[in-house]
N, C-alpha and C positions, 0 to 999 in steps of 0.2 A: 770489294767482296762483301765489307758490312752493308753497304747498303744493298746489295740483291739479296741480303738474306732480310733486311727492313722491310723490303718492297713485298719481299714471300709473303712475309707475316700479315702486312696488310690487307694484300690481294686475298689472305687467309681469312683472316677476320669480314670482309666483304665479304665473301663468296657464301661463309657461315647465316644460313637463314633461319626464322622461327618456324617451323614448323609444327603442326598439333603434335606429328609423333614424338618432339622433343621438347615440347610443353609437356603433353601425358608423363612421357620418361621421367620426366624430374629433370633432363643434360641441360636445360631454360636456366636453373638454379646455381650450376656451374659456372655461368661466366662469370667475366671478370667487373662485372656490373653489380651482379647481386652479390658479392663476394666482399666488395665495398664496402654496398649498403647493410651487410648483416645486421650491423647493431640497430638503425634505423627501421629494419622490417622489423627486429623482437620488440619494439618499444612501440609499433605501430600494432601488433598482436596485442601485446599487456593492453593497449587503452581500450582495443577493442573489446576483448575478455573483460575487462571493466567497466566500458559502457554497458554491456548486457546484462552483468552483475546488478549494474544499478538500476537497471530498469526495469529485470525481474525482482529486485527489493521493493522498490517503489509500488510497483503494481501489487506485489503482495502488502502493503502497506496501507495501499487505494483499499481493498479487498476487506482488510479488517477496521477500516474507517466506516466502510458503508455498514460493516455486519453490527458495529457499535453505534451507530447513529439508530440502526433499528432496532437496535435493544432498546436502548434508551426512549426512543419512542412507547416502544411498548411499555416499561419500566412506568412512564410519563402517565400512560392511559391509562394503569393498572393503579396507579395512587389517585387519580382525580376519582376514579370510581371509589375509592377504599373515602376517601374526602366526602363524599356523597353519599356514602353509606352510612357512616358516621353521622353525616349531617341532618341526615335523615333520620336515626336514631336518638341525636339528644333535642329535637323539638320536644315543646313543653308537651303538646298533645299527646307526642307517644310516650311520653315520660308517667303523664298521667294517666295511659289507658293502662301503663305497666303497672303501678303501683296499684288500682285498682282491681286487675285482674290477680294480685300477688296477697288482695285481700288485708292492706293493710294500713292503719289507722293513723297514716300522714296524709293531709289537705293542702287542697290549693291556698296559698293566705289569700283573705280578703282584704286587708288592710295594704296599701301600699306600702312599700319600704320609706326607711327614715336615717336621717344622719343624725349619727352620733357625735355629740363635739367635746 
């Protein structure tokens, strides 16, 4: 008698197929397969939720690498000018058209410089 009721059960579980309408259902999630594996699908969930975690970090991360590269470019080009301006400013030439136009009674030396010992 146990075994025609073994046999039932088998011939049960055979006869039981996948179908879409019992995938859509959710009754797919029921067997005694997934019922098993629980802990292994929630741990197979977590890595995934944490791979995308990490990759939309990363990409934001990509994002503010490139937005600071181009700062810093600019930063770069806006001192070499400020460098050039300056440079441009303490030539002796325009030093001396300054002091002239400023009307006032300091000269170019004529004499070269000399060490003091």
């Amino acid at each position: 008698m146990e075994e025609v009721v073994v046999n039932k059960k088998t011939e049960e579980g055979k006869k039981k197929r996948t179908s879409l309408k019992s995938i859509l259902g959710g009754d797919i999630l029921a067997t005694d397969f997934f019922r098993r594996q629980t802990k292994l699908l929630v741990l197979i969930m977590v890595l995934i939720i944490f791979y995308i975690h990490n990759r939309y970090a990363s990409q934001q991360q990509q994002i503010e690498i490139d937005r600071l590269k181009k700062e810093l470019i600019d930063i770069k080009y806006n001192a070499l000018t400020r460098s050039s301006e300056l440079m441009e400013k303490s030539r002796q030439s325009r030093i001396e058209d300054y002091i002239s136009s400023k009307e006032s009674d300091l000269q170019t030396s004529t004499q070269p410089p000399y060490l003091i010992k």
